[in-house]
N, C-alpha and C positions, 0 to 999 in steps of 0.2 A: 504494500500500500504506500501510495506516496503523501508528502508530506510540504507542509510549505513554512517556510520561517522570514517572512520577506515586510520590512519596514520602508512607508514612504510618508515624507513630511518638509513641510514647508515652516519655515520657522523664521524667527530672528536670530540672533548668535546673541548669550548673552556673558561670552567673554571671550577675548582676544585667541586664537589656537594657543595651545603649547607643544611645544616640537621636542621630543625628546627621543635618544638614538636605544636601541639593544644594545646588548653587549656584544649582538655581530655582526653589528652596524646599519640595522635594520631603520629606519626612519619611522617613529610613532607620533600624530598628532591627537591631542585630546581637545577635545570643544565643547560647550554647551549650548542646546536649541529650547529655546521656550516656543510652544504652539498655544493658540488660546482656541477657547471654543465661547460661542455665544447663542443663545437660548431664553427663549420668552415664555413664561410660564403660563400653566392656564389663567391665572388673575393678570397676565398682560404685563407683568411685569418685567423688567429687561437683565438677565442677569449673565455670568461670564466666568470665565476660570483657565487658569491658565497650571501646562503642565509643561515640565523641564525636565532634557532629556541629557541623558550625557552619551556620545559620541565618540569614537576612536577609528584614525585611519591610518594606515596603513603604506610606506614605499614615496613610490611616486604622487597618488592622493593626499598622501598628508602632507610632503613639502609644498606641495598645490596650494593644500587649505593654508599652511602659516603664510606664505606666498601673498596669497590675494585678500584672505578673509581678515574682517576686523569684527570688535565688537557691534552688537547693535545692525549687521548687514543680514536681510532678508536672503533665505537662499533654501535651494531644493536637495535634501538627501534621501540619498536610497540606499537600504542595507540589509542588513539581518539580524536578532537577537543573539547576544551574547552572554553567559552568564559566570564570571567567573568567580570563585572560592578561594579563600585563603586563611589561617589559623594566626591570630595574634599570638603575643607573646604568654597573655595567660590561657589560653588554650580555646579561647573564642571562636568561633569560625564568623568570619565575614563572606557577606556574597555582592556583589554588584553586578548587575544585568545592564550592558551598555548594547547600544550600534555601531557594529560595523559597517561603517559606510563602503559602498562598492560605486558612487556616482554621488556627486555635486555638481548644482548649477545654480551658479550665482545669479539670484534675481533683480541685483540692484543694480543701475546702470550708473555707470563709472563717470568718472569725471577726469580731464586729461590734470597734468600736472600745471600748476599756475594758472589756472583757468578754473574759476570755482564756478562757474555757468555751464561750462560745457555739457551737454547730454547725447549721447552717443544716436546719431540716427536710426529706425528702424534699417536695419540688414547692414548696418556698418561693423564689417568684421574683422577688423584690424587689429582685437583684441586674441582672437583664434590664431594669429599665427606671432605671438612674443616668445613659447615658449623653445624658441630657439628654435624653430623653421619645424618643428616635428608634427607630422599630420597627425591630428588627433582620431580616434574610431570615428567620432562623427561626420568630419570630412572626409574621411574616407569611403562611409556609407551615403555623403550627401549633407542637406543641411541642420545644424543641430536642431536641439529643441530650447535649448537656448535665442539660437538664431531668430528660429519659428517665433519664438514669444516677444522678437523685439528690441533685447536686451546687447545685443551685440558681446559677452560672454562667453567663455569656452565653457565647456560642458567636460568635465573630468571622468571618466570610466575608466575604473583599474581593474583585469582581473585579480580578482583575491586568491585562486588556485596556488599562484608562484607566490606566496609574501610568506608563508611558516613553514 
């Protein structure tokens, strides 16, 4: 029987990445996403809540995310649940269930540098090719979903197979 383990969300970041290496030089970033959800009750009343997710990527994705991402920027991840276990020092066990992200796409539209006006044209892609001339999957298969939405944005998809 098959089975599915697959997270998607659009959020805010609600702090800067932190880029931190393995010991065998594996590239880790950790980040946090708040989502909110909003909802009117049968008395018509208007109410809201917000949930905070924590996040980890992986290689190429995560020097992406420390890269680009900042606090406070709306952005798209896709990944899978995680849950990993560890024993404190008095004999505790801890668990923390994160996201492996496997795709980001930033949804905020950039601004150049020294140009605090600027806002990137719908299909202006001159952001898709900084990271050093390498086609990304998306260009390769055509135009991102990134592109699609306007944002002018690369869209990051790592396989996860090759990172452990």
């Amino acid at each position: 029987m098959r089975s599915v383990n697959k997270v998607i969300l659009i959020g805010n970041l609600t702090r800067d990445p932190e880029l931190k290496s393995t010991t065998g030089g594996q590239s880790i970033v950790t980040l946090g996403l708040a989502t909110n959800r909003q909802w009117t009750t049968s008395g018509r009343e208007k109410r809201s809540s917000a949930e905070f997710h924590e996040c980890v990527a992986w290689a190429k994705l995560a020097e992406i995310c420390k890269e680009r991402l900042r606090k406070g920027m709306l952005v798209y991840v896709e990944g899978y649940l995680k849950t990993r276990s560890w024993d404190l020092e008095d004999g505790t066990r801890r668990f923390r269930t994160e996201i492996v992200l496997q795709d980001m796409i930033i949804l905020e539209k950039r601004k150049n540098e020294g140009d605090d006006d600027y806002v990137p044209e719908s299909g202006d892609n001159h952001a898709e090719h900084e990271m050093g001339g390498e086609e990304t999957p998306q260009e390769a298969a055509g135009p991102s979903e990134a592109t699609a939405a306007g944002t002018g944005e690369i869209a990051a998809n790592i396989d996860d197979d090759n990172m452990f």
